[in-house]
C-alpha positions in Angstrom: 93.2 63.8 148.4 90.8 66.2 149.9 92.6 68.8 152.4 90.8 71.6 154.7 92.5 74.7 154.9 93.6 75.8 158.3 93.3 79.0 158.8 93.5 81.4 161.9 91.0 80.8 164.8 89.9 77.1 163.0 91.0 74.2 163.9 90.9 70.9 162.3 89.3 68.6 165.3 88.4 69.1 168.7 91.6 67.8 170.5 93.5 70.5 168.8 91.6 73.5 170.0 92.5 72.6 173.7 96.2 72.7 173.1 98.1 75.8 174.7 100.4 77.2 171.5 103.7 79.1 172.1 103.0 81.0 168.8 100.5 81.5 166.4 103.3 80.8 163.2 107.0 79.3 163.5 108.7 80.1 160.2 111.4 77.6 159.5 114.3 79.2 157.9 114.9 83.1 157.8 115.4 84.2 154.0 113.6 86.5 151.9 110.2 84.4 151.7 110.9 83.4 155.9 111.4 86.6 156.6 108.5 88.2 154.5 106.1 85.9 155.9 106.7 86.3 159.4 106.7 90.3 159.6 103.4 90.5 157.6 101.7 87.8 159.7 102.9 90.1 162.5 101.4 92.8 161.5 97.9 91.1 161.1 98.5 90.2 165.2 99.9 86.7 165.1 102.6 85.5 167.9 105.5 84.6 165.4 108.8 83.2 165.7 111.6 82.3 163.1 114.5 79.9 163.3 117.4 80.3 161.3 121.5 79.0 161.7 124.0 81.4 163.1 125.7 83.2 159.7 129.5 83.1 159.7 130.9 85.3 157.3 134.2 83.8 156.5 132.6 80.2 156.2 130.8 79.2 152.8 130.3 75.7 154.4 126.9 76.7 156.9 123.9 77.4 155.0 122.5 79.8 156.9 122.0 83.6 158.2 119.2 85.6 158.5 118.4 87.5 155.1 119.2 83.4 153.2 120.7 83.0 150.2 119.8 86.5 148.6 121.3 88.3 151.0 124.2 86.2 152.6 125.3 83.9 149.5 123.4 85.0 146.2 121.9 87.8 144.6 122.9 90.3 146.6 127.3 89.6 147.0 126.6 88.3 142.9 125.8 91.8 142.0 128.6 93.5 144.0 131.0 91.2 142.0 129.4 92.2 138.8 129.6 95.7 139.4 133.0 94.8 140.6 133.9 93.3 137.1 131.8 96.0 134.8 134.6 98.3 135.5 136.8 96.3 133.2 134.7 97.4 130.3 134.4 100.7 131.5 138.1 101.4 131.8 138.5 100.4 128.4 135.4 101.8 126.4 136.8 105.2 128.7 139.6 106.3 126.3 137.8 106.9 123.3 135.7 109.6 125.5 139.1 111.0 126.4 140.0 109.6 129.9 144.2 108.9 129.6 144.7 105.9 131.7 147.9 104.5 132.3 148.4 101.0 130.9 148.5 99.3 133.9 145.5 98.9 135.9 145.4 97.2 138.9 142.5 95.2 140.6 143.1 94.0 144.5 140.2 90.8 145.2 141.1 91.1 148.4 139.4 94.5 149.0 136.8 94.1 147.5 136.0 90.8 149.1 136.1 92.4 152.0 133.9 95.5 150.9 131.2 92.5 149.7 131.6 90.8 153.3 131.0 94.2 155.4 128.3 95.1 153.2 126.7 91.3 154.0 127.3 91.7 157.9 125.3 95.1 157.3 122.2 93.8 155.6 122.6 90.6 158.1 121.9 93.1 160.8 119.1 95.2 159.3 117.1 92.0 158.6 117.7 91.1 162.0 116.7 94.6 163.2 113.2 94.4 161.4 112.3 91.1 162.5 112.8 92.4 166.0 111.1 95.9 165.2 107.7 93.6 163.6 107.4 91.7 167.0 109.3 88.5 165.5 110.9 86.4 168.5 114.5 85.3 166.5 115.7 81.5 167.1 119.5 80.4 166.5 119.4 77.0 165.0 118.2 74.2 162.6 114.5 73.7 162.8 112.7 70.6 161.8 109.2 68.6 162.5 108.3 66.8 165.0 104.7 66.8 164.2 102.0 68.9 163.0 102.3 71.8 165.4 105.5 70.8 166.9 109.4 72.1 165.8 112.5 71.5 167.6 115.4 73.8 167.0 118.9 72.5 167.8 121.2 75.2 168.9 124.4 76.3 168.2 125.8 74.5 171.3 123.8 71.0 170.6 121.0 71.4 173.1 117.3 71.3 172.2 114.3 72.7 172.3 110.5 72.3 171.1 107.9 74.5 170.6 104.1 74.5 169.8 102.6 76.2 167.0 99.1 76.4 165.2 101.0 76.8 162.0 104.4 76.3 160.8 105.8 77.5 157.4 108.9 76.1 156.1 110.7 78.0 154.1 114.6 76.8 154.1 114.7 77.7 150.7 117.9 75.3 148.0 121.6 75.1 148.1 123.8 74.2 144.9 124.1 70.9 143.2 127.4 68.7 142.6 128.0 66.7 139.8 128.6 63.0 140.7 131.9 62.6 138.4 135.1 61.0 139.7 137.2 64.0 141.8 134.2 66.1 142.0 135.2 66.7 145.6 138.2 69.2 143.6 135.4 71.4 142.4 133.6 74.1 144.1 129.8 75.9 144.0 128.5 79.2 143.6 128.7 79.3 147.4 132.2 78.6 148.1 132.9 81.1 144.8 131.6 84.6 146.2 134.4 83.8 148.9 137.9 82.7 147.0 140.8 83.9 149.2 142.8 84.3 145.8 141.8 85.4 142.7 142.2 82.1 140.3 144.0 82.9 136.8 142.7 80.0 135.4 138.8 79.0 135.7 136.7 75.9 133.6 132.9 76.8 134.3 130.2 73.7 134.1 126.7 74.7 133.2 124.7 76.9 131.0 122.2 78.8 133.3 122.6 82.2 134.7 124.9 81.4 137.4 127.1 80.0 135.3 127.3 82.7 132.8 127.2 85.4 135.6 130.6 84.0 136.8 131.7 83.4 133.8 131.4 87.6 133.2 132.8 88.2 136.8 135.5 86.4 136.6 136.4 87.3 132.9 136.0 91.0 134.0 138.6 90.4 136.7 140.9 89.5 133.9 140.5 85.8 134.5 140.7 82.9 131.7 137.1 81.7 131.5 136.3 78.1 129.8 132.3 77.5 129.6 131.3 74.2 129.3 127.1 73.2 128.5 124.9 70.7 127.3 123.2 72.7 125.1 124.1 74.4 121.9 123.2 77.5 123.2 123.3 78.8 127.2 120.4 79.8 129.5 117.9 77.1 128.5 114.6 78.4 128.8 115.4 81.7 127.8 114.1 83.2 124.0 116.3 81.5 121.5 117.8 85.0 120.0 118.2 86.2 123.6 120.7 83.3 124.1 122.8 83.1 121.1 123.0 87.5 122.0 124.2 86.7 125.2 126.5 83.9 123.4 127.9 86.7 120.8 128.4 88.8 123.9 130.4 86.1 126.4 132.7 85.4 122.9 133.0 89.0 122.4 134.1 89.4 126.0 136.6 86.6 125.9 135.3 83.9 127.1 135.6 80.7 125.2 132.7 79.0 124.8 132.0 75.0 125.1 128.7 74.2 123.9 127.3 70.4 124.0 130.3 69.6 126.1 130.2 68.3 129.4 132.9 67.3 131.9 133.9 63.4 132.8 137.0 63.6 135.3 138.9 66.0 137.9 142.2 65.4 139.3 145.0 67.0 140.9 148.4 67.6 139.6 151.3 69.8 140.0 149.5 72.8 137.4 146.4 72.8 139.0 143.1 71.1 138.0 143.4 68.4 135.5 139.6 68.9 133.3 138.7 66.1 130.8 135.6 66.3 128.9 133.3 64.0 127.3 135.2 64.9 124.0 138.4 63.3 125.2 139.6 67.6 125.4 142.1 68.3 129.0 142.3 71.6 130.7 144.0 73.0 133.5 142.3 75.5 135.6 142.8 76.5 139.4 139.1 76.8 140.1 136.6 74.2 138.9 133.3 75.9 139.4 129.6 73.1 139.0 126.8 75.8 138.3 124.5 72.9 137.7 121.5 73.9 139.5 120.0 74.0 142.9 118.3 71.5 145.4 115.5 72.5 148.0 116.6 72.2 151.4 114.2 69.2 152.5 116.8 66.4 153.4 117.0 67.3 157.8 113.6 68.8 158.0 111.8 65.4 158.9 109.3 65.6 156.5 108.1 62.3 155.6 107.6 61.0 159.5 105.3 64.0 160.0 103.6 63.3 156.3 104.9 66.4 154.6 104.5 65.0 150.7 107.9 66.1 148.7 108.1 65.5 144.6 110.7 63.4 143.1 113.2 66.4 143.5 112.6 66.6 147.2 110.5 69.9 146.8 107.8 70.4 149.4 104.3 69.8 147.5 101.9 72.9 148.0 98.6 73.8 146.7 97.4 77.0 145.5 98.1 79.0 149.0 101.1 77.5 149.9 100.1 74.8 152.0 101.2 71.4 152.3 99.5 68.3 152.4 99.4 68.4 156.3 97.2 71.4 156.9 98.4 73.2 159.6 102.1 73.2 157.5 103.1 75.6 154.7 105.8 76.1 152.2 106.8 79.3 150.5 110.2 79.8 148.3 112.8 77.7 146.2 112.1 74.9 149.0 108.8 74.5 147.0 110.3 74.9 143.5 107.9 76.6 141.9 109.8 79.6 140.5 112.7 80.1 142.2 113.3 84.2 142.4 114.0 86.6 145.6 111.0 88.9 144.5 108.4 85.5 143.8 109.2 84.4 147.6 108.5 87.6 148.7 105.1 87.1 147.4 104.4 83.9 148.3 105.5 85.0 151.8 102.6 87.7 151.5 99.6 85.6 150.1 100.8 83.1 152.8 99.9 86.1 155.7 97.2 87.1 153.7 95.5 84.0 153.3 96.3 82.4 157.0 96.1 85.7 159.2 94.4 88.6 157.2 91.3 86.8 156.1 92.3 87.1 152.4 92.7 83.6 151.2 95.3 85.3 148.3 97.1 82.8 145.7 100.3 84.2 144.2 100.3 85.2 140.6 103.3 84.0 138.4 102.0 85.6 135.0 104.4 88.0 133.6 107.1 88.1 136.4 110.3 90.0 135.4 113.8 88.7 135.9 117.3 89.2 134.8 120.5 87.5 134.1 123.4 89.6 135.1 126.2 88.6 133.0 128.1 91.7 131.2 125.7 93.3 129.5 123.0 92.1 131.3 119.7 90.2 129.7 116.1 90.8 130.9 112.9 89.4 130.1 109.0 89.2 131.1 105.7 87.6 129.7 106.0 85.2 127.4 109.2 84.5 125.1 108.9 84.0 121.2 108.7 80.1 121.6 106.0 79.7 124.6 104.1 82.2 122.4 104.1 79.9 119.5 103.3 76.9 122.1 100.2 78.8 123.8 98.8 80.7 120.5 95.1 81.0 119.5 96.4 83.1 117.0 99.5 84.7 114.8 101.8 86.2 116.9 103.5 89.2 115.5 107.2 89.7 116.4 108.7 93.0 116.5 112.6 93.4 116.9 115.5 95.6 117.4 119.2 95.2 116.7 121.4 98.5 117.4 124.7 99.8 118.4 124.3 102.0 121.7 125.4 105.3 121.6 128.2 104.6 123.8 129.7 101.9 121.9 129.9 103.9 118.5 132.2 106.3 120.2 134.1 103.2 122.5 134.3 101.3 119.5 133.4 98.5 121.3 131.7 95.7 118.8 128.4 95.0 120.7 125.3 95.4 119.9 121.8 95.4 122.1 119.1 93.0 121.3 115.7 93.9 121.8 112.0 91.7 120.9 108.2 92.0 121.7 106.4 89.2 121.1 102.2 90.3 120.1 98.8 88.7 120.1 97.9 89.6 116.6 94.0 89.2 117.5 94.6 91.1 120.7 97.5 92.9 120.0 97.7 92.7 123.5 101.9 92.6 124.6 102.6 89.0 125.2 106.0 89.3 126.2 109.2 91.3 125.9 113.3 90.9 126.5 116.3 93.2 126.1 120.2 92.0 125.9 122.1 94.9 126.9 123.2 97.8 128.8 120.6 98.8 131.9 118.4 96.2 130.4 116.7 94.9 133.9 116.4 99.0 134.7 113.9 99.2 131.7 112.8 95.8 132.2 111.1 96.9 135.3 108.9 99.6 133.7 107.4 97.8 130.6 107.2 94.8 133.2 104.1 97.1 134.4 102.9 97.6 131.3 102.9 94.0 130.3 101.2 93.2 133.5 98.5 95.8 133.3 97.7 94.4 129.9 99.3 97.0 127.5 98.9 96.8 123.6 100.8 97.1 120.8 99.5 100.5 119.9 99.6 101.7 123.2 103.2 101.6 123.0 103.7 102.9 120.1 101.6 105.9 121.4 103.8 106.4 124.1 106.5 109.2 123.7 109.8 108.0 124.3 112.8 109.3 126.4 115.6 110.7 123.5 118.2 109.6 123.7 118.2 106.1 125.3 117.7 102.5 124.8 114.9 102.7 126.2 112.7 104.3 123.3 113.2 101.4 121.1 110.6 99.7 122.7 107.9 102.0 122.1 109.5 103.1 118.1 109.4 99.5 117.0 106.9 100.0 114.5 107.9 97.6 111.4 106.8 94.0 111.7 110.0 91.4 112.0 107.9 88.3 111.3 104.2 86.8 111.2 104.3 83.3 113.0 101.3 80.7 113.4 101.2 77.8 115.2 103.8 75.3 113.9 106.8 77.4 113.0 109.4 77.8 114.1 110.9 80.9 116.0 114.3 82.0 115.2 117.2 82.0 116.7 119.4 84.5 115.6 118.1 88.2 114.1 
């Protein structure tokens, strides 16, 4: 179906330019692509407001808070945990560098739950302060359509309100999946996890992508009993094949039992705790039954389909190129559009949206050779293209270059891990096709040869680049000696 893109200062039919707007944009939902979007299209001079639900910090139950799911219940509390269970490591790789620590060591949740919350309520605030400082008027409560240029926002206290907008961008971003298997009311999310009140002894862990195996290192590093049950043989589906049986090696090596193809049938309560049967006829008992089995966009109350807002089978919001929705005047940016669900990718869809509508730049967002990282202990990184989507998309051989190496920190810790590291090359090209690292400071580096990648680099210009002795670092531009030769048809492998 043919759509017209309604931009700034054109309107779709006659009717429409007489109506009186209260604002130029109203941004459903406040997180990192809501948020984005509405400061930019401020600056360009639109009239903008945002509606998001009031944040409660001690709740895990109200999906909402200005800053989203980053900030309030994702990547940002994640990270504090996994710094928070890092140290584990650290105190133990520490004696062979001659640090005496008593053999008792001590970790209190409860203070650092509450470091993670303060540090929340501070971010909640500064996204709130630039919203205001950009000209953004700030709405408490749940936004949905009424039409094409109309939203109502309920309130905390129940009353309502409407207001008239020439565009409206939706942008209410997913919240975690539950598995529909008898007791799965006993089991809990990533949401409800970032806030236990006590530190379980006991956890069983149901997925394989990187939320499950980030809690799965958290937790372990808190010197909890991890269980990891998945589908798959390996974790992180998706991900290069020898990235995820390194990451594997690493979980095992950590002490976290591993469950491939296993999944969970049946949760009840008894006197021990959580009663776990698997598919396999195995039982466990755990205290915390965590599902880490994806995420859902937040469609469901926004009144989509009365207004004609088209939604795939998933409930995502269907865009085109810019963002916009099949009603023209409405726009979708962020995991509410599924697309590719990462903090940094709304932020850019949030730009090319203000771009495109307000700045005169009609602007598409780019998705070749985005970075991201897993941050489970050590962490995993990747951009461009892994071994296997190289092999799917080749016009050509594709020349694999690895290394495998004990970090110079582990041969004095003796601690028995080693750090992966791949580049995947165009052999006609040798343009950089992709590249990944498992291991220490891996999404640090990732960053910087995500530049190069993007920019096009080749194969010899990182090997002409002098690299930083000593660090990890340098492997990438010192791996001169040719792994493996693939063409169309083999198979990659899967462990080096």
């Amino acid at each position: 179906m043919a759509r017209k893109m309604l931009i700034d200062g054109e309107l779709n039919s006659s009717a429409a330019g007489e109506q009186q707007y209260d604002f130029d944009l109203f941004v459903i939902g406040a997180g990192s692509g809501g948020v984005r979007a509405s400061r930019t299209s401020a600056a360009h001079g639109a009239k903008v407001a945002i509606c998001e639900l009031p944040f409660h910090p001690i709740s895990s139950e109200v999906i909402g808070g200005v800053g989203g799911t980053c900030v309030i219940r994702g990547c940002v509390p994640k990270k504090i945990l996994v710094y928070g269970a890092s140290f584990r490591g650290e105190f133990e790789d520490a004696r062979n560098f001659g640090w005496e620590l008593s053999e008792q060591i001590n970790f209190n949740w409860k203070k650092l739950l509450h470091n993670k919350t303060q540090e929340i309520i501070r971010l909640n605030g500064i996204y709130k302060r630039m919203l205001t400082n950009a000209g953004v008027t700030m709405i408490e409560g749940e936004g949905k359509l009424i039409d094409a240029h109309v939203v109502e926002v309920t309130q905390p206290d129940g009353s309502k309100q409407q207001y008239m907008a020439r565009h409206i961008l939706i942008a209410t971003g997913s919240r975690a999946q539950r598995v529909k298997i008898p007791g799965q009311e006993l089991a809990i999310t990533s949401d409800e996890a970032l806030s236990l009140e006590e530190l379980p002894k006991r956890v069983v862990i149901l997925g394989g992508g990187y939320i499950a195996v980030e809690f799965a290192s958290i937790w372990r590093g808190m010197g909890v009993t991890v269980d990891l049950f998945y589908r798959k043989e390996l974790p992180l589906r998706g991900f290069d094949d020898e990235m995820r049986a390194a990451v594997a090696r690493n979980l095992e090596g950590r002490g976290i039992k591993l469950h491939p193809g296993t999944n969970l049938s049946e949760l009840s309560r008894t006197e021990d705790g959580i009663r776990v049967l698997t598919d396999h006829g195995e039982e466990f008992i755990a205290d915390v039954v965590l599902f880490a089995t994806g995420r859902s966009p937040n469609t469901k109350r926004l009144n989509l389909e009365a207004v004609g807002v088209e939604v795939d089978k998933t409930g995502a919001i269907k865009v085109d190129e810019y963002s916009q929705t099949t009603i023209p005047s409405i726009w979708a940016v962020g995991d509410v559009t599924n697309r590719m669900n990462l903090t940094p990718v709304a932020l850019m869809e949030g730009t090319c949206f203000s771009k495109t509508v307000f700045g005169g730049q009609p602007t598409k967002p780019d998705y070749r050779d985005i970075p991201c990282a897993v941050f489970c202990v050590p962490p995993l990184s990747v951009v461009g293209l892994s071994e296997q989507q190289a092999l799917e998309q080749a016009k050509s051989d594709i020349l694999v270059y690895t290394s495998s190496f004990t970090p110079m920190k582990n041969t004095i810790s003796g601690r028995q891990e080693k750090t992966i590291m791949k580049i995947v090359v165009d052999s006609e090209t040798e343009r950089v096709l992709g590249a990944s690292m498992c291991g220490p400071d891996a999404p640090e580096i990732m960053q910087g040869i995500a530049v190069a990648i993007k920019c096009g680099a080749t194969k010899a210009q990182f090997d002409s680049t002098v690299g930083i002795h000593p660090s990890a670092a340098e492997e990438f531009v010192t791996m001169r000696t040719l792994t493996r030769r693939l063409t169309a048809g083999d198979k990659p492998k899967t462990n080096l």
